[in-house]
MILUM-875482 format. One record per residue (C-alpha): x, y, z; residue in one letter; residue number from 1; chain. Coordinates in nm, 3 decimals, m for minus. Layout:
N
        c1        c2        c3   residuo   num   cadena
         X         Y         Z         A   NUM        A
...
//
This chain:
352
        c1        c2        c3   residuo   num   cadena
    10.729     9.914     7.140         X     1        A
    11.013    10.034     7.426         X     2        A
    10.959     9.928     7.782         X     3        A
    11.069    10.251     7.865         X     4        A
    10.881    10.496     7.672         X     5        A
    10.576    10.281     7.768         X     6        A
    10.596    10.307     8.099         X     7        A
    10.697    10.672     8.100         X     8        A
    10.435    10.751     7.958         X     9        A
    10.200    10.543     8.173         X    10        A
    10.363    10.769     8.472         X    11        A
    10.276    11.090     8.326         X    12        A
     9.928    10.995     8.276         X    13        A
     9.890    10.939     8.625         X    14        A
     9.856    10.543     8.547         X    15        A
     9.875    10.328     8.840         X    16        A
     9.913    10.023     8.675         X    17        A
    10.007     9.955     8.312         X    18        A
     9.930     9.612     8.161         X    19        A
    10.137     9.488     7.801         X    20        A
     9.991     9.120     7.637         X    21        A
    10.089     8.966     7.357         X    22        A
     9.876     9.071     7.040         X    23        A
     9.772     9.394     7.216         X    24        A
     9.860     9.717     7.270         X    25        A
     9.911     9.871     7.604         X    26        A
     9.652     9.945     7.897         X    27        A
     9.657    10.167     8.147         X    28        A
     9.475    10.200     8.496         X    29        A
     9.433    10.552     8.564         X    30        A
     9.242    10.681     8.881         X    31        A
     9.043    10.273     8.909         X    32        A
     8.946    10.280     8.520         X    33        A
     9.101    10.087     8.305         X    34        A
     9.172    10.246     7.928         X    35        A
     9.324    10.098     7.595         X    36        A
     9.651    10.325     7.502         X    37        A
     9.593    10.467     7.129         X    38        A
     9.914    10.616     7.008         X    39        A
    10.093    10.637     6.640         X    40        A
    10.351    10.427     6.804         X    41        A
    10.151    10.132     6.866         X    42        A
     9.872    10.114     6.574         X    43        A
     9.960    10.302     6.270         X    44        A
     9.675    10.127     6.124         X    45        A
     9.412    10.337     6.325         X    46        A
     9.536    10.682     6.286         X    47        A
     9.262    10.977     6.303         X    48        A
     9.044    10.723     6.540         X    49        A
     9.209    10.792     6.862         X    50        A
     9.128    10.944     7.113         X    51        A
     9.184    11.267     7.173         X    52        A
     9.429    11.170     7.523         X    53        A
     9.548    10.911     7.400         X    54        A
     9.322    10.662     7.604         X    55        A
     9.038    10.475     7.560         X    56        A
     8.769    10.378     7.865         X    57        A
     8.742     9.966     7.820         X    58        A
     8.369     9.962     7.756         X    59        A
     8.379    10.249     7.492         X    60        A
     8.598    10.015     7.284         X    61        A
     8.389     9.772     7.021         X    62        A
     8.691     9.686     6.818         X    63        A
     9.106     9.632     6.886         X    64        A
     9.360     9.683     6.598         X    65        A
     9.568     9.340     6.557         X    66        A
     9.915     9.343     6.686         X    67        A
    10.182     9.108     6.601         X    68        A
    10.256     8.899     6.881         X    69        A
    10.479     9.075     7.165         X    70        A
    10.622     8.755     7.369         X    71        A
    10.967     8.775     7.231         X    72        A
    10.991     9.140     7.205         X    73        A
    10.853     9.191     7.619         X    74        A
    11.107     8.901     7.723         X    75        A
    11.383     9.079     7.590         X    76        A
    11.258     9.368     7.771         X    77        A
    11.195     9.258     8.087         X    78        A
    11.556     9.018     8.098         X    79        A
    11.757     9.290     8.226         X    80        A
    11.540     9.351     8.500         X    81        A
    11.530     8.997     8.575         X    82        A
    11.743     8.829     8.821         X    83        A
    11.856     8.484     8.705         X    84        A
    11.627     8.269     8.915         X    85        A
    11.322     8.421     8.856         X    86        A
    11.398     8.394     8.457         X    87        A
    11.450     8.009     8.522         X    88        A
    11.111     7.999     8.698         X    89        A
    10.934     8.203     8.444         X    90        A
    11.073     7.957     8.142         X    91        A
    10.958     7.662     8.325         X    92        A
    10.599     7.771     8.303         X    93        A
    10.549     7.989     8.639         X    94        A
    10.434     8.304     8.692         X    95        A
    10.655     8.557     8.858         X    96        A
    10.696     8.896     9.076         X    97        A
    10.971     9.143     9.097         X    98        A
    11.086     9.470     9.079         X    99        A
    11.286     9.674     8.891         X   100        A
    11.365    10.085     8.866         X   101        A
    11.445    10.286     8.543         X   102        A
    11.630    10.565     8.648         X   103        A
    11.442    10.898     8.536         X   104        A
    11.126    10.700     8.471         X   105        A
    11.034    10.511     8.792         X   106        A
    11.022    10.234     9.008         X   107        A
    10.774     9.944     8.898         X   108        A
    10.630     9.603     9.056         X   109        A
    10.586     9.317     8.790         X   110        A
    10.411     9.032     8.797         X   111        A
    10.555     8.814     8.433         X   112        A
    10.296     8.517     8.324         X   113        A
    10.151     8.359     8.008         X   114        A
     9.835     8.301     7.878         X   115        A
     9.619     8.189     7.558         X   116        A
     9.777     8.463     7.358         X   117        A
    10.138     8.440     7.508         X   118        A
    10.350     8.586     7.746         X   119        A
    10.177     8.922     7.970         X   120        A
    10.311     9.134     8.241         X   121        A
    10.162     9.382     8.473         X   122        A
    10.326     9.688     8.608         X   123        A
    10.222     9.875     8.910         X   124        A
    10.405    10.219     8.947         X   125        A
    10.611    10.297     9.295         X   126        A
    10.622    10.602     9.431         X   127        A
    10.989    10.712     9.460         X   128        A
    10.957    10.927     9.722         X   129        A
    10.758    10.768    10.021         X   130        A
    10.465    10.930    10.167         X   131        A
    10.438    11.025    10.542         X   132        A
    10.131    10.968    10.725         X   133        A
     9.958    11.293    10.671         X   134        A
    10.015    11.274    10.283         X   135        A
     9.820    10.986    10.287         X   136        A
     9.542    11.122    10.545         X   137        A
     9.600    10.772    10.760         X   138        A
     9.366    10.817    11.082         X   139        A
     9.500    11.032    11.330         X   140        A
     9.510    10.738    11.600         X   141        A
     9.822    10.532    11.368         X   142        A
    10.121    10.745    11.543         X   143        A
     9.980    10.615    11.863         X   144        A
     9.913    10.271    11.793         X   145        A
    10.254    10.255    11.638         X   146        A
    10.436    10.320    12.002         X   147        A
    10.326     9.998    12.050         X   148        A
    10.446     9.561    12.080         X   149        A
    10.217     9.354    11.946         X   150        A
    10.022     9.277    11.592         X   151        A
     9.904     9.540    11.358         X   152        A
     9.694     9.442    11.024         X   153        A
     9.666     9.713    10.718         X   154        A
     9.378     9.535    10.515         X   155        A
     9.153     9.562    10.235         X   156        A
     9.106     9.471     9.838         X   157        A
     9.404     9.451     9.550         X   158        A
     9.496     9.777     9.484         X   159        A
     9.323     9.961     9.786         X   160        A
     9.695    10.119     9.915         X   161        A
     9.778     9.861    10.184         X   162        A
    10.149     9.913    10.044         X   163        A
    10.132    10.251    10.015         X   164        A
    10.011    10.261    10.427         X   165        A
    10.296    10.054    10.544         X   166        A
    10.563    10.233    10.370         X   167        A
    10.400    10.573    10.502         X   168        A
    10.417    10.353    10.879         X   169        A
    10.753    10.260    10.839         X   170        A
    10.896    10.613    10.738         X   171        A
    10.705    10.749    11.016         X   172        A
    10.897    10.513    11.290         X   173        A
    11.203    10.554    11.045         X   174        A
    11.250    10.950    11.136         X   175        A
    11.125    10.934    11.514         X   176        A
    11.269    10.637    11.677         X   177        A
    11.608    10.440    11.684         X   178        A
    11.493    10.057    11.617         X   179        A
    11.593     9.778    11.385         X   180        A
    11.318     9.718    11.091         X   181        A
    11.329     9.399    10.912         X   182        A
    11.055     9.411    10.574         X   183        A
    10.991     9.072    10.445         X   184        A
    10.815     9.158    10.145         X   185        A
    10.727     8.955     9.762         X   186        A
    10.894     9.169     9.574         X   187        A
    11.023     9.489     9.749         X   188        A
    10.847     9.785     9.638         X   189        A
    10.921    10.098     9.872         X   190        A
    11.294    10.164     9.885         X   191        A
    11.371    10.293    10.257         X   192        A
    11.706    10.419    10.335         X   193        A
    11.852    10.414    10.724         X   194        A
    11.733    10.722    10.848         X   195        A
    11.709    10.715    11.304         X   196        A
    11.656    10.349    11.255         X   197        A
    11.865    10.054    11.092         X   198        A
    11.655     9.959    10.801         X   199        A
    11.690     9.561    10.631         X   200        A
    11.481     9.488    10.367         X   201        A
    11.452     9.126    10.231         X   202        A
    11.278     8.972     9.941         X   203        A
    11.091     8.652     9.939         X   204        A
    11.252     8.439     9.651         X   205        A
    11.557     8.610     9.605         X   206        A
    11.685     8.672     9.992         X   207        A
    11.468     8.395    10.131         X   208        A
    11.274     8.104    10.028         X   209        A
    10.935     8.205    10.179         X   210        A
    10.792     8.438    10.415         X   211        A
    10.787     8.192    10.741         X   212        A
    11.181     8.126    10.669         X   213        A
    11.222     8.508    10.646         X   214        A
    11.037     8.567    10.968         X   215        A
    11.176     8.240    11.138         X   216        A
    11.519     8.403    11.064         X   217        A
    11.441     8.763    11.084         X   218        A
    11.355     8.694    11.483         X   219        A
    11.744     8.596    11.564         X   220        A
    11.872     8.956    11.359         X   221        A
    11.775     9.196    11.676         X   222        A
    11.489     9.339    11.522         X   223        A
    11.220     9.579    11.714         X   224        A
    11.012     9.633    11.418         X   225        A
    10.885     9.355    11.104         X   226        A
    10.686     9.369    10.836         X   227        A
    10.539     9.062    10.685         X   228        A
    10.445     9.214    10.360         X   229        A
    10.173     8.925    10.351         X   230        A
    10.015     8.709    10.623         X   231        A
     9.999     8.392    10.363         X   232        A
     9.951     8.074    10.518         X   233        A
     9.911     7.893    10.877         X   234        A
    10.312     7.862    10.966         X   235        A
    10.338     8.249    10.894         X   236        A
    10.072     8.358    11.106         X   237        A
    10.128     8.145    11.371         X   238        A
    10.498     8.242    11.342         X   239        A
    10.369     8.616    11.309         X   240        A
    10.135     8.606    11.649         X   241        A
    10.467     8.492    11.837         X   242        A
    10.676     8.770    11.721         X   243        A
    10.389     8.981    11.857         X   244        A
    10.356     8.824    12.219         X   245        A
    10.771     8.830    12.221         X   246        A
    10.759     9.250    12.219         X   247        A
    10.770     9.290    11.886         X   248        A
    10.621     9.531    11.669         X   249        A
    10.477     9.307    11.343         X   250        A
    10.327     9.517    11.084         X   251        A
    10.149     9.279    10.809         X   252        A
     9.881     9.292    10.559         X   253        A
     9.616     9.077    10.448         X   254        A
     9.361     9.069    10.226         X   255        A
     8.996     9.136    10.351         X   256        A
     8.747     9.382    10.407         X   257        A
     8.670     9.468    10.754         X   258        A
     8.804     9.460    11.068         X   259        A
     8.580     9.177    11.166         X   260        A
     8.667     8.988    10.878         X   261        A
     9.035     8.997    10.944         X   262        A
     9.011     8.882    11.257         X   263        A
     8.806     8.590    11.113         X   264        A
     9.042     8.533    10.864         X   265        A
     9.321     8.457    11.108         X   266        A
     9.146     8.246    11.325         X   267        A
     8.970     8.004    11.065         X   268        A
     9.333     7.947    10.918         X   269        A
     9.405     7.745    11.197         X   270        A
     9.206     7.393    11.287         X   271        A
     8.889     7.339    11.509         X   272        A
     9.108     7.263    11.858         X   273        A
     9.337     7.550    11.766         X   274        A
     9.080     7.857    11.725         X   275        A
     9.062     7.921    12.067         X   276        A
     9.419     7.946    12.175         X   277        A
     9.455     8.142    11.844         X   278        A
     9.212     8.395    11.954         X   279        A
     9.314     8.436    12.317         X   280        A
     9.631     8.451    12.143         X   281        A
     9.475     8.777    11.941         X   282        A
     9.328     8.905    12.233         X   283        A
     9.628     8.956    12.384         X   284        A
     9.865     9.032    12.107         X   285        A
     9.687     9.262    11.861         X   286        A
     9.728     9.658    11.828         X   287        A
     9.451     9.737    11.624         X   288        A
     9.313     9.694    11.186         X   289        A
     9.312     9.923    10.975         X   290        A
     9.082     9.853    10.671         X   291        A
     9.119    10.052    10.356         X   292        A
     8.959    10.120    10.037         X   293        A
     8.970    10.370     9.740         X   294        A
     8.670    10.565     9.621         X   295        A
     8.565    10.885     9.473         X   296        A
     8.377    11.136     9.683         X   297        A
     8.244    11.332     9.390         X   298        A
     8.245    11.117     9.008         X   299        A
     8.542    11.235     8.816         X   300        A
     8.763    11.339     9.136         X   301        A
     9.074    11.176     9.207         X   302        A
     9.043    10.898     9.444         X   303        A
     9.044    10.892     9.781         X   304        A
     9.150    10.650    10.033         X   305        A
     8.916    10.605    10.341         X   306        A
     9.025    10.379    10.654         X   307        A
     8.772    10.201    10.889         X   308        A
     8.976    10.171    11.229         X   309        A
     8.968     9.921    11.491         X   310        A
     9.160     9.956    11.802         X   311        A
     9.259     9.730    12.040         X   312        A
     9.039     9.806    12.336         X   313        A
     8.979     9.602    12.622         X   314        A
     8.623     9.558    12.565         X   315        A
     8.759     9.490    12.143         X   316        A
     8.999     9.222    12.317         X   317        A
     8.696     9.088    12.510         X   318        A
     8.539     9.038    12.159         X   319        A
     8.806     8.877    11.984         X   320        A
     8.854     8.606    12.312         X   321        A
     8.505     8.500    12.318         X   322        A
     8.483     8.467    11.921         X   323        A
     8.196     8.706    11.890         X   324        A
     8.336     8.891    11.608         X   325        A
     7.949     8.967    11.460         X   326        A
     7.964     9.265    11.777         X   327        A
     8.276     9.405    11.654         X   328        A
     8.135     9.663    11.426         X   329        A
     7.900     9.802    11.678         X   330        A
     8.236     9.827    11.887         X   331        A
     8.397    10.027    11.594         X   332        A
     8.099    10.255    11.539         X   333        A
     8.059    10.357    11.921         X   334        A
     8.448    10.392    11.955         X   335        A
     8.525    10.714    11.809         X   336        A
     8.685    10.857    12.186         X   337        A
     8.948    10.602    12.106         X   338        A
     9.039    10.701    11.760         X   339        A
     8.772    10.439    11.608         X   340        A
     8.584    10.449    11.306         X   341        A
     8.365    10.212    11.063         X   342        A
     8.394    10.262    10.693         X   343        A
     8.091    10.434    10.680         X   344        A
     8.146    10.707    10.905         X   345        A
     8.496    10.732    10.713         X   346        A
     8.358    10.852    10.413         X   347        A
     8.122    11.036    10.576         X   348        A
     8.369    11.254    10.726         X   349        A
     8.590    11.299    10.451         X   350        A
     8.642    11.672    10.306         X   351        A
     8.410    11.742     9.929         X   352        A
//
């Protein structure tokens, strides 16, 4: 197999994320289903069985071909693309992220690890050219919320766009206003170049040893704008909500559901005698959630993303202080004269 023949081919099939093991061929995640790649170039043994694409759905497959083991051939690969000390952390036994570009093919995210059956990767395909907010059908409320100092959350499941969303915020800010934006991100995916604003992208593990040192820094480098590519841990969001209060405009993801449940998440990060500061703390210093998911209007469409919205409001605010985030959906749903909207009503509104 070639890397680079793989993965073009992954791009021109539309795959979003490509996935190589050792003693398999590859697979490819196409539009949320993921299919076994049947080619000449990867099993000559089963020749006049493929399919007729090239692809295979997972649960139409009873039986694999065998494949000689691939750890030496996709670390040989992948060691060009590798900076030094993430190959020392891979060969002591961890698994890693980073990104890499092959010029004509792509830009790719990779996340390196082994397993029973040796050494795997996973490869989610980058956009090269980053989407604007209208490309991406963001709700129609994210220009305005984006004039804004304080703390704004793009959530939802793996693979649901968050990235995507943020990049498409970012370039948005990047043509109209004239600010400094700092991205702290693990590993960088969308490539922004200096456009109105000053654009300095870091990487967690290469440019800084974790995402609080990158924020704790990125606070004393003038910046009006910061993206914490992931709220991780206690430090990070405490450091995060101070950035926010200081007139800052933090842009950060995390990794729930709901608007509610974000603001849950946040708050039960932090001990018993700390939840209430933390959520007056909230009150005060968040913008507004957006909550994303992919899904298919019609079966065999292309996905679509649909956002539930939560803005900032001062009844929203009055929510978040008293801890009665159970109301906050009601909020949502009777919100829509200030750009609100619950999942629901998302997909309910979106064109056939």
């Amino acid at each position: 197999m070639d890397l680079e023949n793989v993965l073009q081919d992954a791009v021109a099939r539309g795959a979003s994320d490509i996935h190589l093991c050792s003693g398999q061929g590859p697979w490819f995640r196409v539009q949320g289903d993921l299919f076994a790649f049947r080619s000449d170039a990867f099993q000559g043994s089963t020749r006049g069985r493929q399919h007729s694409s090239g692809l295979e759905k997972q649960h139409e497959t009873s039986h694999r071909p065998h494949y000689a083991d691939s750890s030496c051939w996709l670390m040989q690969a992948l060691a060009p693309h590798m900076e030094s000390n993430v190959n020392a952390h891979f060969l002591k036994g961890q698994e890693v992220d980073f990104s890499f570009t092959f010029p004509g093919v792509g830009r790719f995210r990779a996340n390196v690890f082994k397993s029973l059956k040796g050494t795997g990767a996973v490869f989610r395909h980058i956009r090269k050219d980053i989407p604007n907010l209208v490309e991406i059908n963001a709700p129609k409320v994210l220009p305005d919320l984006l004039k804004n100092a304080g703390l704004f959350l793009v959530t939802g499941p793996t693979g649901s766009g968050k990235s995507t969303t943020l990049a498409a915020a970012l370039h948005h800010l990047n043509q109209i206003t004239r600010q400094h934006i700092i991205t702290l991100e693990d590993p960088i995916e969308f490539i922004h170049i200096s456009q109105q604003c000053l654009v300095t992208q870091r990487e967690v593990g290469q440019h800084s040893k974790s995402f609080f040192y990158a924020l704790r820094a990125a606070l004393r480098e003038d910046p009006d704008v910061i993206l914490v590519g992931e709220l991780r841990d206690l430090e990070t969001i405490r450091l995060a909500l101070s950035a926010a209060e200081t007139g800052h405009l933090v842009l950060a993801s995390l990794h729930t559901r709901s608007a509610a449940a974000s603001i849950d998440r946040i708050v039960d990060v932090f001990e018993g005698a700390e939840k209430a500061m933390v959520r007056t703390q909230l009150s005060e210093s968040l913008i507004g959630v957006v909550s994303q998911t992919l899904y298919r209007p019609i079966q065999g469409q292309k996905q679509c993303a649909a956002f539930e919205v939560m803005v900032a409001t001062p009844a929203i605010r009055h929510l978040i202080r008293e801890g009665k985030t159970s109301q906050i959906h009601n909020a949502i749903q009777t919100g829509s004269a200030y750009g609100m909207q619950t999942m629901a009503q998302a997909m309910q509104a979106a064109p056939d």
